[in-house]
Every structure is written in C-alpha cells, then in structure tokens.
N, C-alpha and C positions, 0 to 999 in steps of 0.2 A: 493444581496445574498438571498437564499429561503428563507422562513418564514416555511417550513415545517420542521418538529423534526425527525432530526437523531440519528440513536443507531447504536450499534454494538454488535454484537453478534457472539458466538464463531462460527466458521468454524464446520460444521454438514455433516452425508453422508447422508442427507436431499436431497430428487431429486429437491427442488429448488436450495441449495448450490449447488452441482453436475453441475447441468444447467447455472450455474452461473458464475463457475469454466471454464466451457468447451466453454462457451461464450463468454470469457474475454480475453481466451488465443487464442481465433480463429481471431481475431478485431485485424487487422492491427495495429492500435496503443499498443496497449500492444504488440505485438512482435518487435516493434520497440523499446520500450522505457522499458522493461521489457527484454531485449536480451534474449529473452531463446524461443526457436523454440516450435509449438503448437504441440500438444498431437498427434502422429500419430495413437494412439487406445485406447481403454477404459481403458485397465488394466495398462499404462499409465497415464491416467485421475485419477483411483483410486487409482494409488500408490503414487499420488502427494496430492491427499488428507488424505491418511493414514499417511502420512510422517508428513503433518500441522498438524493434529490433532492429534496426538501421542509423537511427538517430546515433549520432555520438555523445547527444546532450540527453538522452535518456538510459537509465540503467533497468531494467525490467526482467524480474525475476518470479518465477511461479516457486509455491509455498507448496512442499510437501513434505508427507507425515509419511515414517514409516511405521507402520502399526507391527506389533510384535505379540506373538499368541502362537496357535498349532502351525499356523504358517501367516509369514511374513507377508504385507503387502502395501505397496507406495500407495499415497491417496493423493491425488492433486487438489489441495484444498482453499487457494486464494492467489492473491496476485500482489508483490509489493514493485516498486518503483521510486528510484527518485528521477525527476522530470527536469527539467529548466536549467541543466547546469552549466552553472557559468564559472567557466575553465581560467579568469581571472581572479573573482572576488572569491572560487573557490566553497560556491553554496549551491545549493539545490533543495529543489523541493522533495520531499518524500511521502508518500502514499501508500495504503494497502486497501485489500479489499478480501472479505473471506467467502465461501459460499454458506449460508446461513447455520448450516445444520451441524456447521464447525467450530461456532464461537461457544465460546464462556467454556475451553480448552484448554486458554492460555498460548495458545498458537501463535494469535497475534504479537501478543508479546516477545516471545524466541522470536519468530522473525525478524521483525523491528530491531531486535537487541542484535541479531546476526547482519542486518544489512548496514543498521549503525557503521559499527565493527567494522565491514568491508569497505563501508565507504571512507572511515577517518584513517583506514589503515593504509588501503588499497590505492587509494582514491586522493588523500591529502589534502583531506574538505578541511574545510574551516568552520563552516556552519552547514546545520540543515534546520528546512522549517517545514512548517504543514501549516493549512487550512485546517480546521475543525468548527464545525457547528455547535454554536452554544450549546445547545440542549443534547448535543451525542455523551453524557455525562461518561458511560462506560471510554468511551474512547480519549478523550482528555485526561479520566484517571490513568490509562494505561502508558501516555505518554509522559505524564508527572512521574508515575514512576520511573522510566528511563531517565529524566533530564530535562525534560522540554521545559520552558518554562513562557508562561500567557505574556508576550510582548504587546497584546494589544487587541483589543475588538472591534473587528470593521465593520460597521452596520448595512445591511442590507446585501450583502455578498454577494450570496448566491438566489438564484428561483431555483425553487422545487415546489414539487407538488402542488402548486398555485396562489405559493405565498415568498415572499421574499422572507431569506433567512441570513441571522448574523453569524459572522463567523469568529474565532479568535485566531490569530498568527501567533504560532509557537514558535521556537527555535531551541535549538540545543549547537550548542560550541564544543571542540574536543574538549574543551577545560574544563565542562560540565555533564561529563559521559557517567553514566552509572553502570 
C-alpha cells in the first residue's frame, strides 16, 4: 500500500474536478463497472456535476494523493460518493471510481476507509451499501476487507458493454466497521 496521504475533498466546478470528472467517465473501466454511459457533451458533464454538488442526498468527494519526494504535489486521482440518502432510514449508497493508472495503490481503499469514517461519524448513517459486479473480484475483496458483507445477488443488474451483468448488494452497518 502507498505511503503517500490521502484526503478528500468536496466535488468543485474547479476545471481540475471537471477534468477529472470527464476523465473518469471516458476510461473503459468506469463505464464498465459504474454502468452508466459517458457524457456525450459538456452541458452533460456539467449537469452531472450540479446535481453532486447541490444535491443534499449526495455527498461527493474527489480522491487525492499527495505525493512526497524533491517536491510535493496534489494528484487528483478518483472520485468517491455516497448517493441516494435517505435522511430517515439513515443509509446511502456509496461508490468510487479511480482513473486507471491509480489503482493497485491501495488508494481506494484509504478512501473508502476515510468516507466510511465521515459518513458514520459526520453523518450518523446507519448503513451503507454498494452495487458491485460479480466478476469485479479486486473490488469486492476490498470492501470485505472494510466490512461490507454480500447481502445478496441481484441477477441481471446492470447493461454494459452489451451483455447484462449481476450484481451483489453489500452493506456495512456502524456495528460492522473495521
């Protein structure tokens, strides 16, 4: 795992966020494991960031690294979120997404581990869940590790790439935080 210090910070119409945003969602791997088709035009691009940052039921935060060496420098490397929350039952969805050339860092992980954190602290969640794709084996290990645990597989989920895919519903409860 890095040794370099990750944060997050909230989602901005910052032209690095923007860039980062429109990058994330163009990379094969996010359109496969994020099922949602890439931005066909900017007012597109910008109503998906008005939405994260406005929403009161979304929490959206860009993932960065500060790299340490002859001289220091922030990287914007990914994007987490929890989505859908509901301010009664106290749950939400949570997501992330890296740009390729980031993972197998451990990034994800500190993230995850840090928005957890914010959210059961901050937040006074109750639960969080995710989607995941059967077959994304790296990404289910890394939620087992936090907590999550396979409440169930829903078959036929999502379309990508021109096949329907299953998915399994995680969740993790504060009483199961690692």
């Amino acid at each position: 795992m890095s040794q370099n210090k990750i944060s997050l910070q909230p989602l901005t119409k910052d032209l690095k966020d923007v860039e980062l945003v429109q990058n994330l969602f163009v990379q094969p791997s996010t359109l496969r494991y994020w099922f949602m088709p890439p931005f066909s035009n900017q007012a597109q691009l910008d109503q998906f960031i008005d939405k994260h940052i406005k929403n009161n039921d979304i929490i959206s935060a860009t993932i960065n690294v500060l790299e340490s060496g002859l001289a220091e420098r922030k990287l914007k490397v990914g994007l987490i979120e929890v989505i859908d929350i509901d301010q009664i039952a106290r749950t939400g969805e949570i997501e992330i997404a890296l740009l390729d050339k980031f993972n197998g860092y451990g990034y994800a992980q500190k993230a995850m581990q840090q928005m957890i954190l914010q959210m059961f602290k901050n937040y006074n969640m109750h639960k969080l869940f995710l989607y995941v794709d059967v077959e994304n084996a790296a990404a289910v290990h890394i939620y087992q590790k936090l907590g999550f645990k396979t409440e169930g597989t829903i078959k036929d989920q999502f379309y990508s790439g021109g096949s329907y895919h299953d998915a399994y519903y995680m969740g993790l409860t504060r009483e199961n935080i690692k």
